[in-house]
mmCIF file as gemmi writes it, N, C-alpha and C atoms, coordinates in Angstrom:
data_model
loop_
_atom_site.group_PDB
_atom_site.id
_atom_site.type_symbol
_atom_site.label_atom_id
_atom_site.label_alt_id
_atom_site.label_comp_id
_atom_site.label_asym_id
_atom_site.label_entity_id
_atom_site.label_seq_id
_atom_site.pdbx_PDB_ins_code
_atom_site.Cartn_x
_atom_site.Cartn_y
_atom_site.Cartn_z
_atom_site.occupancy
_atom_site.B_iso_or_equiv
_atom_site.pdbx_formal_charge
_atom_site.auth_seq_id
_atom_site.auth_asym_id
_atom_site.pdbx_PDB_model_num
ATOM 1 N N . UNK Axp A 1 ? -25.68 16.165 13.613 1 0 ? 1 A 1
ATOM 2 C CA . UNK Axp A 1 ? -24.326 15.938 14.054 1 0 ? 1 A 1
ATOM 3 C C . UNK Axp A 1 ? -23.385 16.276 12.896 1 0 ? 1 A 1
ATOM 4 N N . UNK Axp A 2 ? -22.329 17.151 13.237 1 0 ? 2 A 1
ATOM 5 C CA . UNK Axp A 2 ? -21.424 17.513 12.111 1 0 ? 2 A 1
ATOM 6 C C . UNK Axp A 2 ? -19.779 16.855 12.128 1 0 ? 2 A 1
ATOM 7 N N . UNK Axp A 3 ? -19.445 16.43 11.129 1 0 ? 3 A 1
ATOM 8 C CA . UNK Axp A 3 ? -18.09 15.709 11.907 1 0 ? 3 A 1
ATOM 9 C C . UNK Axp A 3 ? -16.954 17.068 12.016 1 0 ? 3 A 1
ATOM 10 N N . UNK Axp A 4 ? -16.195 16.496 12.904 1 0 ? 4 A 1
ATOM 11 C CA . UNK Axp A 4 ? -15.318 17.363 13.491 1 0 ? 4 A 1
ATOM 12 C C . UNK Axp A 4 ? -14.11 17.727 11.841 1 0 ? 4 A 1
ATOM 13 N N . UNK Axp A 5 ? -13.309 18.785 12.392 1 0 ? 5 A 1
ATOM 14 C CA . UNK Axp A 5 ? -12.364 18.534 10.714 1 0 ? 5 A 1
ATOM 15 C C . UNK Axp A 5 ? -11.483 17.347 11.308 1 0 ? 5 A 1
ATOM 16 N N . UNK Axp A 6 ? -10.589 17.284 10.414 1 0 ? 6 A 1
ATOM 17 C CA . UNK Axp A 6 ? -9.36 16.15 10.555 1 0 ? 6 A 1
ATOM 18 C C . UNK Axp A 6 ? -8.221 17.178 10.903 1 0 ? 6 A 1
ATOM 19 N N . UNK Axp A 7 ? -7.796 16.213 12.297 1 0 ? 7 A 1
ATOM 20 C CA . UNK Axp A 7 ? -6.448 16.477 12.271 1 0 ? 7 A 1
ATOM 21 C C . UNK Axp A 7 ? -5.24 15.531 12.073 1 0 ? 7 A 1
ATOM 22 N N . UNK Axp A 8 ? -4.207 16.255 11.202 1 0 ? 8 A 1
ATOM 23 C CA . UNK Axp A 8 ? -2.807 15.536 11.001 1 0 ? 8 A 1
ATOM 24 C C . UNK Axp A 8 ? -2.385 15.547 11.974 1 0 ? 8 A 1
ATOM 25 N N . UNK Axp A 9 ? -1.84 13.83 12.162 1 0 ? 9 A 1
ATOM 26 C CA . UNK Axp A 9 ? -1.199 13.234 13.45 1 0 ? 9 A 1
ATOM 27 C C . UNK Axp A 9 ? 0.389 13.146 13.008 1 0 ? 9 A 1
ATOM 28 N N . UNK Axp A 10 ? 0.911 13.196 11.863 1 0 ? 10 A 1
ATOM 29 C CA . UNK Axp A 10 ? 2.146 13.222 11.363 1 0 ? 10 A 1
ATOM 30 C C . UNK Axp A 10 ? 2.39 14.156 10.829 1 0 ? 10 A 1
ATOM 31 N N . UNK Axp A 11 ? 3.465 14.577 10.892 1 0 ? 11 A 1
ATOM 32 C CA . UNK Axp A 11 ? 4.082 15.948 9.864 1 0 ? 11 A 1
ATOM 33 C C . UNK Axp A 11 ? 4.282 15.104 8.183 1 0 ? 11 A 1
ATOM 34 N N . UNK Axp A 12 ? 5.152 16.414 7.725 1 0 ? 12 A 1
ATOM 35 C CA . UNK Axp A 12 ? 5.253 15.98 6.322 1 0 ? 12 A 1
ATOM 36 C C . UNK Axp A 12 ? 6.352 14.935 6.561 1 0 ? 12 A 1
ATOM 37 N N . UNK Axp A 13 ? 8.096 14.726 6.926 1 0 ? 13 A 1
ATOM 38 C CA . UNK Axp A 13 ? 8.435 13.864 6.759 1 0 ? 13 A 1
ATOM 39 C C . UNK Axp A 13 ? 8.15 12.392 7.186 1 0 ? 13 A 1
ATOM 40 N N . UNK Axp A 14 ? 6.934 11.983 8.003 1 0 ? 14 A 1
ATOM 41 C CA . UNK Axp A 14 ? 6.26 10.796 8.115 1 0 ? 14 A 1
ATOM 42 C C . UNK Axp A 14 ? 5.225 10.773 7.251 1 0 ? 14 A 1
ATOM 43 N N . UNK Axp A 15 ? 5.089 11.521 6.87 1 0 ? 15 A 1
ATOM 44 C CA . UNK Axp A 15 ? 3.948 11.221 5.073 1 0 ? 15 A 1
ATOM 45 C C . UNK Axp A 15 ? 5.025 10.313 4.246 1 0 ? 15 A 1
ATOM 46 N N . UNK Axp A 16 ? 5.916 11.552 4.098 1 0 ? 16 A 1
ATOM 47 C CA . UNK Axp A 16 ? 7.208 11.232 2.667 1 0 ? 16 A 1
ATOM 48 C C . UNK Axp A 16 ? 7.74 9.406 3.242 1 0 ? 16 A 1
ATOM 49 N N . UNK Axp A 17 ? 7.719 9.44 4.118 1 0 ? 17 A 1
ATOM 50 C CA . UNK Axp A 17 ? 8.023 7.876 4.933 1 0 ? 17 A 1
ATOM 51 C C . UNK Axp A 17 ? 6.743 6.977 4.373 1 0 ? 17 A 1
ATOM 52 N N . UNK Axp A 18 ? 5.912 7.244 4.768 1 0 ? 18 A 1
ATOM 53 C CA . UNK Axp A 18 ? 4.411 6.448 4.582 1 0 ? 18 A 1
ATOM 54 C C . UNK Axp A 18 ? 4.34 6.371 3.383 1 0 ? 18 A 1
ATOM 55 N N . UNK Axp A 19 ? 4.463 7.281 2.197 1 0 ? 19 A 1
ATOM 56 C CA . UNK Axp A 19 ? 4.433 7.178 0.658 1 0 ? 19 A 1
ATOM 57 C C . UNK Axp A 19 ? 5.346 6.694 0.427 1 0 ? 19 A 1
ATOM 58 N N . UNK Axp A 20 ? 6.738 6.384 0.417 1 0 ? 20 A 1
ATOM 59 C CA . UNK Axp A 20 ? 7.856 5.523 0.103 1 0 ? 20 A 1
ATOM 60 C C . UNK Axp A 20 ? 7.377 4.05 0.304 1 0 ? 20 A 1
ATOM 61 N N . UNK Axp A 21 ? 7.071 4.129 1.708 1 0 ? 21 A 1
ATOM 62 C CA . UNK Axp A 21 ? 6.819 2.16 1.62 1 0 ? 21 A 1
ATOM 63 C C . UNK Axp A 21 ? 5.522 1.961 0.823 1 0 ? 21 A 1
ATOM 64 N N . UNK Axp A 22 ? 4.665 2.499 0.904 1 0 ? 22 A 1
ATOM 65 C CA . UNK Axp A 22 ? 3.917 2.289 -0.281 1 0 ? 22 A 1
ATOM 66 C C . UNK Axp A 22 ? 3.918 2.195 -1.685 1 0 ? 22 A 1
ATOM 67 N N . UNK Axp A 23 ? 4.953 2.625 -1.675 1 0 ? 23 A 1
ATOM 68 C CA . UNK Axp A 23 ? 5.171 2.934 -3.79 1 0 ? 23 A 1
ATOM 69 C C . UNK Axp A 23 ? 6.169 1.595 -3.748 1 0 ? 23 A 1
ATOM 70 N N . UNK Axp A 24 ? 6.917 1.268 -2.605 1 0 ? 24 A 1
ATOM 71 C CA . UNK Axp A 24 ? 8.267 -0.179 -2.852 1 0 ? 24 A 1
ATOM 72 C C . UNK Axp A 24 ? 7.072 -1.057 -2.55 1 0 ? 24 A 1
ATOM 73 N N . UNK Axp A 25 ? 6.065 -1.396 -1.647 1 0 ? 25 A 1
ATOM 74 C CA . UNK Axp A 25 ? 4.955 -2.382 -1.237 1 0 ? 25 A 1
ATOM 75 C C . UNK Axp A 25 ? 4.317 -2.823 -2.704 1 0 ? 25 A 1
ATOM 76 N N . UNK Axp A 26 ? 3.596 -1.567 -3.558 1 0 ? 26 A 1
ATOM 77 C CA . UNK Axp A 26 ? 3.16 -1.402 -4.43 1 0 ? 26 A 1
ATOM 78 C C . UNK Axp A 26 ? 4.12 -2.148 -6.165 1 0 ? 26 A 1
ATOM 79 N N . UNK Axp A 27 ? 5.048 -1.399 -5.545 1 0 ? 27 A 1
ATOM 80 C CA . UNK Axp A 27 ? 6.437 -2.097 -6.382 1 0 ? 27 A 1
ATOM 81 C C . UNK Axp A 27 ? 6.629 -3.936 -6.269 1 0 ? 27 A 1
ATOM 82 N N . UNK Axp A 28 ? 6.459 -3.864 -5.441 1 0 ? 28 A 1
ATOM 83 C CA . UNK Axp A 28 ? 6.738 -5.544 -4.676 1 0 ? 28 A 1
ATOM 84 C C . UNK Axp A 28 ? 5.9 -6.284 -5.45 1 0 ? 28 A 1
ATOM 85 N N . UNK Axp A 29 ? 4.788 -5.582 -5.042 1 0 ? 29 A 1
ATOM 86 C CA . UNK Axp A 29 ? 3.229 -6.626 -4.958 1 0 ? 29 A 1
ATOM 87 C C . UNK Axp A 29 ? 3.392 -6.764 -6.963 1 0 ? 29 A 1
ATOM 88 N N . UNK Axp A 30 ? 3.605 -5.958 -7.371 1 0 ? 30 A 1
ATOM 89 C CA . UNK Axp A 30 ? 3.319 -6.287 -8.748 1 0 ? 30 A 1
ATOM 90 C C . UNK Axp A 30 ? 4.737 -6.982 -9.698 1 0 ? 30 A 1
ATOM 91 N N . UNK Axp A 31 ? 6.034 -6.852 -8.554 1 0 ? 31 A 1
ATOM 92 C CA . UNK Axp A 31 ? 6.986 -7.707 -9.338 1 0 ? 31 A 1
ATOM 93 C C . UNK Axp A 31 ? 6.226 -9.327 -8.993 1 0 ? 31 A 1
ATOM 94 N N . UNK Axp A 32 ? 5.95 -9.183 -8.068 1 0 ? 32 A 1
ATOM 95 C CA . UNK Axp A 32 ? 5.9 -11.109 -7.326 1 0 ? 32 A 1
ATOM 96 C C . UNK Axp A 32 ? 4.6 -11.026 -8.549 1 0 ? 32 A 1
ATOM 97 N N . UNK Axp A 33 ? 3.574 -10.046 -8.6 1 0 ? 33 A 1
ATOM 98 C CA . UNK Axp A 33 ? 2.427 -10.929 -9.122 1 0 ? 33 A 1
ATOM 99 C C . UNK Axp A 33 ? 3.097 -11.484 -10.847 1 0 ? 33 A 1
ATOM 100 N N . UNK Axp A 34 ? 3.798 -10.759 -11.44 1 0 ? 34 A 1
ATOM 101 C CA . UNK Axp A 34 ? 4.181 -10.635 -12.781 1 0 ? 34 A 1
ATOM 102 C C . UNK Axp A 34 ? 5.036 -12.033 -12.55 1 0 ? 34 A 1
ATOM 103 N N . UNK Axp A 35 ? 6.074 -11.965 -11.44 1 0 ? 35 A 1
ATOM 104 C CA . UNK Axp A 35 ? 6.777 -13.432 -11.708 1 0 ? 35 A 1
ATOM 105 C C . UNK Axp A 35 ? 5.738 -14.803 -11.302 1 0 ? 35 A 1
ATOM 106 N N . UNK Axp A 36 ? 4.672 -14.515 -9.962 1 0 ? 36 A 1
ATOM 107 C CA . UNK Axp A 36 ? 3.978 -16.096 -10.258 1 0 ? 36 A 1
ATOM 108 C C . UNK Axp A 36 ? 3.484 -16.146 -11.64 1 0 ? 36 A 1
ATOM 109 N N . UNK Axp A 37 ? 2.886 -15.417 -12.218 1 0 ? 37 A 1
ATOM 110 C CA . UNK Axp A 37 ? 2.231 -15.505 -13.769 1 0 ? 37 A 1
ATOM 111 C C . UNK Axp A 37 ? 3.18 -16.292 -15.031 1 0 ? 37 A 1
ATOM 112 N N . UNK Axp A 38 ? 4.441 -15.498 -14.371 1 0 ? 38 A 1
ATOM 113 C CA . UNK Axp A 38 ? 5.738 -16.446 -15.455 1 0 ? 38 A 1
ATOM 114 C C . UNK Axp A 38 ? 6.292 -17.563 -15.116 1 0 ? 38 A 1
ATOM 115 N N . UNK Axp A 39 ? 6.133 -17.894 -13.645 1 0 ? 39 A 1
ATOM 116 C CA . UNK Axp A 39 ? 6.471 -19.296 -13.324 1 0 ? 39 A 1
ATOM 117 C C . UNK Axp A 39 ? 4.892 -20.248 -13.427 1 0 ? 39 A 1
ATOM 118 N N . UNK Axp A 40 ? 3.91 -19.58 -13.627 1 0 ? 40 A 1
ATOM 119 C CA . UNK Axp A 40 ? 2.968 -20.033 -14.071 1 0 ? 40 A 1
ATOM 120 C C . UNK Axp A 40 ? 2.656 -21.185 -12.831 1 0 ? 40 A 1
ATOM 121 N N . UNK Axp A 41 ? 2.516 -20.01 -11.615 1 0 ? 41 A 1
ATOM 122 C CA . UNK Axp A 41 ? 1.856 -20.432 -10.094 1 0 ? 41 A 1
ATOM 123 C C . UNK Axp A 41 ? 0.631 -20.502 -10.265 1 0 ? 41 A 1
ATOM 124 N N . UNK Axp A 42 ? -0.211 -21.643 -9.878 1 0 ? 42 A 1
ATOM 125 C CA . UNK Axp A 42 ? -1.539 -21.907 -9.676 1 0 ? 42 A 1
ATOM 126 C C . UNK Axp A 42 ? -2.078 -20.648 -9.178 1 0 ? 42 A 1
ATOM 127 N N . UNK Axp A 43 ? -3.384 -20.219 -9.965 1 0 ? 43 A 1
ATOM 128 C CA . UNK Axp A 43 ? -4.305 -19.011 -9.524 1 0 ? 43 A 1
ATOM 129 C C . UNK Axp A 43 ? -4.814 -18.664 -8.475 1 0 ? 43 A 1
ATOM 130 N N . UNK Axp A 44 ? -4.901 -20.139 -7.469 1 0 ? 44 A 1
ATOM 131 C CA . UNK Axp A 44 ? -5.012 -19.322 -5.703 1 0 ? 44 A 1
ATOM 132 C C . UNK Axp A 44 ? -3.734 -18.764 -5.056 1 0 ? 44 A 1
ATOM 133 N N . UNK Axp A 45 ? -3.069 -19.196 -5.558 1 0 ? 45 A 1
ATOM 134 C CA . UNK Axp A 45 ? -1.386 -18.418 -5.324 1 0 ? 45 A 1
ATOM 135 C C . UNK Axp A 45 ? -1.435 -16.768 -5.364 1 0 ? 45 A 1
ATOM 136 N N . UNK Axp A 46 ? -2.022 -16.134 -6.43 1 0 ? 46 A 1
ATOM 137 C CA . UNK Axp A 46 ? -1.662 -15.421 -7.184 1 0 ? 46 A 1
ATOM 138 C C . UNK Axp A 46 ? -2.762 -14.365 -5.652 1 0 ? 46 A 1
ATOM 139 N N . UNK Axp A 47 ? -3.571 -14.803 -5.258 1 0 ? 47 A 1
ATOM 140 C CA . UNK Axp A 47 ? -4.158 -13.855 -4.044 1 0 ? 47 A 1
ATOM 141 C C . UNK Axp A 47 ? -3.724 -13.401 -3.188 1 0 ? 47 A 1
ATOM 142 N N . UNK Axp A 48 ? -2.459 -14.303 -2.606 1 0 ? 48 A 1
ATOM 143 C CA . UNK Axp A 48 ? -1.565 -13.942 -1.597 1 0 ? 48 A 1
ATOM 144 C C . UNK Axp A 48 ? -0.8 -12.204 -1.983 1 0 ? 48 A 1
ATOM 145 N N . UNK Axp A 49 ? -0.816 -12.213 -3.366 1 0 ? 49 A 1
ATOM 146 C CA . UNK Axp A 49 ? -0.836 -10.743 -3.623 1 0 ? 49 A 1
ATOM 147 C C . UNK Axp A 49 ? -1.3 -9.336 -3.187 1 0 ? 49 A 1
ATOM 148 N N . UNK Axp A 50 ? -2.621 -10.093 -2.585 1 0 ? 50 A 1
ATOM 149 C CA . UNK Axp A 50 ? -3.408 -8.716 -2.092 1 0 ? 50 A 1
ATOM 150 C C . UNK Axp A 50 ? -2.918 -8.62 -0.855 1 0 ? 50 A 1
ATOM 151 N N . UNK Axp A 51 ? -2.09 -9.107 0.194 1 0 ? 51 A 1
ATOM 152 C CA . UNK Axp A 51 ? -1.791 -8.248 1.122 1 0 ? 51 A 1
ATOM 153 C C . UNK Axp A 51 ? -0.629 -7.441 1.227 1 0 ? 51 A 1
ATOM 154 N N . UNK Axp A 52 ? 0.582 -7.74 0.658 1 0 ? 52 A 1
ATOM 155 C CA . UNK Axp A 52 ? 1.269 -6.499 0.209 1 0 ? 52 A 1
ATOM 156 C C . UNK Axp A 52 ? 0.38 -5.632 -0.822 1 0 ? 52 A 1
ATOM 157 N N . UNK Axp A 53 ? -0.167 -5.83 -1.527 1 0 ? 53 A 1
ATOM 158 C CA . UNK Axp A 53 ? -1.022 -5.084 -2.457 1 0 ? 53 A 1
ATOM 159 C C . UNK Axp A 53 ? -2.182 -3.755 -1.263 1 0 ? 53 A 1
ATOM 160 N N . UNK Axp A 54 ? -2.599 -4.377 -0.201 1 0 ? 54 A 1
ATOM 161 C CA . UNK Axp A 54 ? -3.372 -4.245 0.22 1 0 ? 54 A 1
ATOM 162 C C . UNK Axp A 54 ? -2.679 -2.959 1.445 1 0 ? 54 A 1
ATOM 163 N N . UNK Axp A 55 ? -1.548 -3.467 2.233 1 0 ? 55 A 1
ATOM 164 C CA . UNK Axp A 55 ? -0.474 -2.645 2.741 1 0 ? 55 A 1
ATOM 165 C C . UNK Axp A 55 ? -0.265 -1.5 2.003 1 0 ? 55 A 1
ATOM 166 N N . UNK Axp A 56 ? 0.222 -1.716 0.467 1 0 ? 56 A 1
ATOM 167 C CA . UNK Axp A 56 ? 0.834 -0.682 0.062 1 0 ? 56 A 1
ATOM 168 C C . UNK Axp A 56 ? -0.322 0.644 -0.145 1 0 ? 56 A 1
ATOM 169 N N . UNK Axp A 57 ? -1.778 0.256 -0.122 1 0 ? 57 A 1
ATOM 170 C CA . UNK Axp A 57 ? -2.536 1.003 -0.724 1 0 ? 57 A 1
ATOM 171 C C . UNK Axp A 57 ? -2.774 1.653 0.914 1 0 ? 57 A 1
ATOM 172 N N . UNK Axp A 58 ? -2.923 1.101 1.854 1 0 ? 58 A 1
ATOM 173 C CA . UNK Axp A 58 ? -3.462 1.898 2.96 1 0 ? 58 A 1
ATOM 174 C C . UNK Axp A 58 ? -2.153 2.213 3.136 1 0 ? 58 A 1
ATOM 175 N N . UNK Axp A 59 ? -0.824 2.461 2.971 1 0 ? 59 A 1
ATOM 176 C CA . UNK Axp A 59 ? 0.118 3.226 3.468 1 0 ? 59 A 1
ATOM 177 C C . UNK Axp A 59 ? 0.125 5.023 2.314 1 0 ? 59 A 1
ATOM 178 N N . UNK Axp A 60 ? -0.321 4.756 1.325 1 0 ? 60 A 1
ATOM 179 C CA . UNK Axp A 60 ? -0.674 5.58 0.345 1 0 ? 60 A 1
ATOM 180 C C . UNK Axp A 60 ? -1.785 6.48 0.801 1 0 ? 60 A 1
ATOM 181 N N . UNK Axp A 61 ? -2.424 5.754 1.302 1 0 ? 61 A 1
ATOM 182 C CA . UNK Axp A 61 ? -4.129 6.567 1.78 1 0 ? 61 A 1
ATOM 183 C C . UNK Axp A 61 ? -3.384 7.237 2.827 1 0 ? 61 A 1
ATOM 184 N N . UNK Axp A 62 ? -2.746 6.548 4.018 1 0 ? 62 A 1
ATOM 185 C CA . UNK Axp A 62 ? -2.54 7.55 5.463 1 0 ? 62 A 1
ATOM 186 C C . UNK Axp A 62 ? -1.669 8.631 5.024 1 0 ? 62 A 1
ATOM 187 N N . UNK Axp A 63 ? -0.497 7.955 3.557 1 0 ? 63 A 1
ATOM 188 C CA . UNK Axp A 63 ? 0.361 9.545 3.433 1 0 ? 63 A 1
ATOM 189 C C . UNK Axp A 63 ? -0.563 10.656 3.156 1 0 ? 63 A 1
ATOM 190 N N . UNK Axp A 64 ? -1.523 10.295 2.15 1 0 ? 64 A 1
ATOM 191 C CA . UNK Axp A 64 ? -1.938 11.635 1.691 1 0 ? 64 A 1
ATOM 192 C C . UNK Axp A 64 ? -3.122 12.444 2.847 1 0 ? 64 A 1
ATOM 193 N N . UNK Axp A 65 ? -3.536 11.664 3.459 1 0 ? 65 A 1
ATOM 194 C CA . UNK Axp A 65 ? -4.741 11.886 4.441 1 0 ? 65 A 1
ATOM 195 C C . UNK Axp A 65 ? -3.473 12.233 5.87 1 0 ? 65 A 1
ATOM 196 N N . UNK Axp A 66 ? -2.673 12.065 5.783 1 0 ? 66 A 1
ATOM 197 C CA . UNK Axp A 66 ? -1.554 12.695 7.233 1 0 ? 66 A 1
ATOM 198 C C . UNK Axp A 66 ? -2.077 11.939 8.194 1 0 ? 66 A 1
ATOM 199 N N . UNK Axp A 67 ? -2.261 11.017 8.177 1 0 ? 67 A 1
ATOM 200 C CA . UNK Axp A 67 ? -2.721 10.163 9.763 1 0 ? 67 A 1
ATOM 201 C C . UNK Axp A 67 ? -2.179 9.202 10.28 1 0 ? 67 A 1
């Protein structure tokens, strides 16, 4: 069985869309993590990070992969 190729479901300006919220998500996730660290938020706090963290990285993956 061979996989099929990939096709892009978005053009380029819904990439350039998809990579923007990712780089501000990405942006986000690491101002909040830098300020719980300085307000010196308890360390299970500091996990709630990974889902903007986690957003910003699969919005990064679909820009460059066009899907």
């Amino acid at each position: 069985m061979t996989a099929s190729p990939r096709v892009a479901n978005i053009g380029e300006r819904g990439a350039r869309r998809r990579r923007r919220a990712g780089i501000l998500l990405a942006v986000l996730a690491a101002a909040a993590l830098i300020a719980l660290i300085v307000v010196g938020a308890p360390p299970w706090s500091r996990l709630l990070i990974g889902i903007p963290a986690g957003l910003a990285s699969a919005e990064l993956i679909q820009a460059k992969e066009k899907t």
